[in-house]
C-alpha positions in Angstrom: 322.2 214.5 98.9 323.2 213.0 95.9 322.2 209.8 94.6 325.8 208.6 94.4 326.8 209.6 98.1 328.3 207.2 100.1 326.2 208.8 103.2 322.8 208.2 101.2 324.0 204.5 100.5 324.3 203.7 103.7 321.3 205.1 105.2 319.4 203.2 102.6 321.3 199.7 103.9 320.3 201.0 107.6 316.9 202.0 106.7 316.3 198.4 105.0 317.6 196.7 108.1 315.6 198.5 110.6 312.2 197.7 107.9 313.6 194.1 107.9 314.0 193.4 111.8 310.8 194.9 112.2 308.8 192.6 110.1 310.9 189.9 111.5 309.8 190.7 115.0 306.0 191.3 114.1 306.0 187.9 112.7 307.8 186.3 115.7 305.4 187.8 118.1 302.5 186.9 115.9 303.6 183.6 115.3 304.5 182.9 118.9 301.2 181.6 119.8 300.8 179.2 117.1 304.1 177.7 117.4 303.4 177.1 121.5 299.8 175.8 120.8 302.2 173.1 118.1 304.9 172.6 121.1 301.3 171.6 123.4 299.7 169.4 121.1 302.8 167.5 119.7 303.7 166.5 123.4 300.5 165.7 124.0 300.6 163.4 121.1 303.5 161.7 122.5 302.1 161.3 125.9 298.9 159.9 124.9 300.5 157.2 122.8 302.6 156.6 125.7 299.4 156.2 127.8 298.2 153.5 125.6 295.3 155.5 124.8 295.7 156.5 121.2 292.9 155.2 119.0 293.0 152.4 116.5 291.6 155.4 113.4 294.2 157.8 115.0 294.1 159.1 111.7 291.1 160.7 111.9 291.6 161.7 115.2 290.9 165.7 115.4 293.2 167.7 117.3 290.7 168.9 120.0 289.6 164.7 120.4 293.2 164.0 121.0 293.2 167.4 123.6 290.6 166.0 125.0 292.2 162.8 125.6 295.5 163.9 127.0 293.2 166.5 129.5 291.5 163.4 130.9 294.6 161.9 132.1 295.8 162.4 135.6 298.7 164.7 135.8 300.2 166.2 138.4 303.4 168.0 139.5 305.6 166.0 141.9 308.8 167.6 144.1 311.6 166.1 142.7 313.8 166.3 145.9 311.3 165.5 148.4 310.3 162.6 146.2 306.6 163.6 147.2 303.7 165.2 145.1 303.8 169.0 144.9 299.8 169.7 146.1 300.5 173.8 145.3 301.8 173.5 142.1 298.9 173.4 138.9 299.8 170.6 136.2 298.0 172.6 133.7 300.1 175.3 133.8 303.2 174.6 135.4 306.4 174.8 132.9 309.2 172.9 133.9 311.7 174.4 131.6 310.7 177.5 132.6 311.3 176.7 136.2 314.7 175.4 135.0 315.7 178.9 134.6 314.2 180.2 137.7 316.3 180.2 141.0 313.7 180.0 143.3 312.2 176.7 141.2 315.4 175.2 140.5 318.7 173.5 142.0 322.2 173.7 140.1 323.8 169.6 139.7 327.3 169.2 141.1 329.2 168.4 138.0 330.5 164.9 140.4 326.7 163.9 139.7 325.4 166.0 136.4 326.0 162.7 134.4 323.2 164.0 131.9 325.5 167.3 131.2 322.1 169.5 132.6 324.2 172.3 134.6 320.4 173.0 136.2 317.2 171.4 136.5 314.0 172.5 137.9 312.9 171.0 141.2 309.4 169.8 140.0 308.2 168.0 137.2 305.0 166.8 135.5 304.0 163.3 135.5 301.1 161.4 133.9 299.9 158.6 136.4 297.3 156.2 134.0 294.8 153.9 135.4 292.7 151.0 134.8 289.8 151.6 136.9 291.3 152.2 140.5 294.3 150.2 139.5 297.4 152.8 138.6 298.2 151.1 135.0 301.9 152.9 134.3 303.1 156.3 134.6 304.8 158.8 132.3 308.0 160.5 133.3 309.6 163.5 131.5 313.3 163.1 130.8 316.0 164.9 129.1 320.0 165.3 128.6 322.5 166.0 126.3 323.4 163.8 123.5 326.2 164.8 120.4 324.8 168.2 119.8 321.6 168.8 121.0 319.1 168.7 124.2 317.2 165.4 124.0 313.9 165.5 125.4 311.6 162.6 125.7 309.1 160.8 127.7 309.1 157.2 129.7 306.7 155.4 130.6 306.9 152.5 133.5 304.3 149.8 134.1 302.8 149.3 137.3 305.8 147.7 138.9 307.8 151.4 138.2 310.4 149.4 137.3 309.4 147.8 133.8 309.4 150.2 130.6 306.0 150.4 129.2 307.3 152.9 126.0 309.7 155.5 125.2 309.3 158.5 122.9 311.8 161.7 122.2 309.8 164.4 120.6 312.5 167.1 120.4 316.4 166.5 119.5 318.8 168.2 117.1 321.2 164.7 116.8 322.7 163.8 113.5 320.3 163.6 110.8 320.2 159.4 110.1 322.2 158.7 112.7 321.2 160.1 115.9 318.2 161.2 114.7 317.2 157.1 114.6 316.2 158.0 118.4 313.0 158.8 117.1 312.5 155.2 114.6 309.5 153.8 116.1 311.1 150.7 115.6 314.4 151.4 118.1 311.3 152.8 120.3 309.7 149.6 120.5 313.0 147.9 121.7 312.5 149.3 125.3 309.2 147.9 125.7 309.7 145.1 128.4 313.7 145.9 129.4 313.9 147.0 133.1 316.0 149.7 135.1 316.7 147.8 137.9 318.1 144.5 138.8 316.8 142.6 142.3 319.6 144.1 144.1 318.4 147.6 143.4 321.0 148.4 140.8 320.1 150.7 138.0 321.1 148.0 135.0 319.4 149.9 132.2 321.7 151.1 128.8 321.9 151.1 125.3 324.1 148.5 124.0 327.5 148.7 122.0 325.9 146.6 119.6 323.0 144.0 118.8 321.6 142.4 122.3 321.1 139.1 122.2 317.6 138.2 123.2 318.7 134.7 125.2 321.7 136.8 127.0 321.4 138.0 130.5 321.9 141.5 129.4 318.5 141.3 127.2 316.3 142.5 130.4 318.3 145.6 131.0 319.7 146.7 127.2 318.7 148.3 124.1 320.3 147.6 120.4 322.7 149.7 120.0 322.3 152.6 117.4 324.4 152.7 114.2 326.8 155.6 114.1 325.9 157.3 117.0 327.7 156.3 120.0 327.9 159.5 121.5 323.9 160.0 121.1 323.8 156.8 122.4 326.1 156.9 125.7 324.0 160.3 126.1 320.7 158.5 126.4 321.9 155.9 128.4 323.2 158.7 130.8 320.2 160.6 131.0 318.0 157.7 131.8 320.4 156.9 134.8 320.4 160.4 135.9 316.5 161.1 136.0 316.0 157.5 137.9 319.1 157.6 140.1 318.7 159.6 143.6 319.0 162.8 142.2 316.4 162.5 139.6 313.0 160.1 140.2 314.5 157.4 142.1 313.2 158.8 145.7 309.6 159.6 143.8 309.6 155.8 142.9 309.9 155.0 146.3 307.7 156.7 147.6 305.1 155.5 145.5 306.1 151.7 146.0 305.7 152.9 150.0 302.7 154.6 149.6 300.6 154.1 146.0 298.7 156.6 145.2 295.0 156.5 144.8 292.9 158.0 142.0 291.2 160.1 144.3 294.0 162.3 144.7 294.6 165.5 143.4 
């Protein structure tokens, strides 16, 4: 075949390609465990901050100290629609996204009340419960939704009253880079600190503002500064944090904890 023949040209392209998707693939594969054992410890991270447990050096903190940290903490896997803890399910190795994409684990939203744009969710979900002695000290909820382009996924953590935000964190969003992407400023974090979900009538209150708040206005207890340039990342957080604590999401788990708190002897 000769060197100029169109035939030899294009088995050479083809014969490139297939060399190239193979490499490709072995690195994936390879990779694969080292990019899961990043996703682990980067959540772990998060929750441990949110825990209140995070060291004054955490600087020096080694990844297998901080590890060792986040496996002390008390997590379990609760049933979302039962609003009950799920005893046969292991924390430790239980993946609720996976389960998102499993039939048997998961429910589809009616679109009348899939006000965090989810289409599925699973039907369980890990939670972190942290104490102070025997004393449960706040707990740590996963949450997620859609904002302007992306999945958001986060973490929030309520004080003992599981009604008053102890911390907030989003470890994984693909927003607007410096304007939806301010989600992640530990200074807007900090905002939430203190605001509650609920008003004394049982109303879910909670939002992110169109603008500043006010600190002296009634709205301060229930609202977070609003974030510049992004109102459609910012409408989406506001409706995934009324989804997940609403009755289709952890509002029934809540209240069943109020009714019957949990002890640290449980497992």
């Amino acid at each position: 075949m000769s060197n100029d023949s169109p035939q030899k040209a294009i088995l050479v392209v083809f014969a490139v390609a297939l060399v190239c998707s193979v490499v490709v693939s072995v690195a994936a594969i390879s990779l694969r465990p080292y990019q899961l054992a990043h996703q682990i410890f980067n959540r772990a991270q998060h929750i441990v901050k949110l825990a209140d447990l995070m060291p004054t050096n955490a600087e020096a903190l080694s990844k297998k100290d901080l590890m060792d940290i986040f496996l002390q903490l008390d997590a379990r896997v609760i049933d979302i629609d039962a609003g009950k803890f799920a005893k046969n399910l292991n924390p430790v190795t239980f993946d609720q996204r996976k389960a998102a994409a499993d039939p048997g684990r998961s429910v589809t939203i009616p679109a009348e009340h899939d006000v965090a744009r989810l289409g599925r969710r699973s039907r369980f979900a890990n939670v972190y419960l942290v104490w102070d002695g025997g004393q449960l000290k706040r707990i740590i909820l996963p949450i997620h939704g859609q904002g302007m382009w992306s999945t958001i996924y986060g973490y929030i953590a309520l004080q003992a009253d599981l009604n008053t935000i102890a911390g907030v964190t989003f470890y994984e969003q693909g927003e607007t880079p410096g304007l939806g992407t301010q989600i992640q400023l530990p200074d807007w974090q900090a905002k939430w600190q203190g605001r509650q979900l609920w008003d004394e009538n049982g109303e879910l209150r909670f939002r992110i503002a169109t603008g500043r708040v006010a600190a002296e206005s009634a709205a301060a207890r229930y609202e977070v500064d609003a974030l510049s340039g992004a109102t459609v990342t910012a409408s989406g957080i506001t409706s995934l944090v009324h989804y997940w604590f609403g009755e289709y999401g952890f509002q029934p788990f809540l209240t069943y904890l109020r009714e019957m708190p949990p002890s640290r002897a449980d497992n």
